[in-house]
N, C-alpha and C positions, 0 to 999 in steps of 0.2 A: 105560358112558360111557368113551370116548376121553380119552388122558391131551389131545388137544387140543381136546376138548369140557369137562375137565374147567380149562382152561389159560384158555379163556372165559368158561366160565362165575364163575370167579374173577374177571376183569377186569369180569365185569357187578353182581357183590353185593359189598357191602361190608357191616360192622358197625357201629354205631352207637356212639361214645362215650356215656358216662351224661350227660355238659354238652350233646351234642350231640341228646340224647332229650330231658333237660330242656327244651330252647330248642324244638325240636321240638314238644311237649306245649303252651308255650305260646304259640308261636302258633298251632296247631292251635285253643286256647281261647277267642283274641280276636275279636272281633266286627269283621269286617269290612263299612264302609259300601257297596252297590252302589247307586250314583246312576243312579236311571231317566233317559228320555229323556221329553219332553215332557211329559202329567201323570202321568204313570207316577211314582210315590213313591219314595224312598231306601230301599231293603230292608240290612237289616243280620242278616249271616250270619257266622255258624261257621264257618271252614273246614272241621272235623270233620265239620259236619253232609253237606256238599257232599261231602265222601269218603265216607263211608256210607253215602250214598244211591246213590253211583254203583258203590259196591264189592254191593251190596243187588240192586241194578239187574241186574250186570251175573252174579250169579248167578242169579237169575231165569230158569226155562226159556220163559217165553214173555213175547210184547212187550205181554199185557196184565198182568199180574203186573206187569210192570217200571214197567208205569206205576200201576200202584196204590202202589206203595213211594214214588214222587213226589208230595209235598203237591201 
């Protein structure tokens, strides 16, 4: 790596304070309401869950796997 690959990729990651993991953590926890449309019902989700699934997903070597990992 280039010191201006290296100079980049600094500028794209950062680290996380422990307050700033804390807070993080929890709303990552909280139940978030998703209000359907017409009679489609209010689903109340995890954010957590919705990144897991997509991190799950997006390992997945094929697009029928990927969708087995989707309730």
């Amino acid at each position: 790596m280039s010191s201006r690959d290296a100079a980049a990729h600094s500028r794209r990651v950062s680290v996380l304070s422990w307050d700033q993991v804390r807070r993080l953590d929890s709303i990552l926890g909280d139940s978030v309401p998703i209000h359907g449309r017409g009679n489609f019902p209010t689903l109340s989700v995890k954010p957590r869950q919705i990144v897991q699934g997509k991190t799950e997903a997006s390992r997945a070597p094929t697009m029928k796997e990927a969708l087995s990992i989707c309730p």
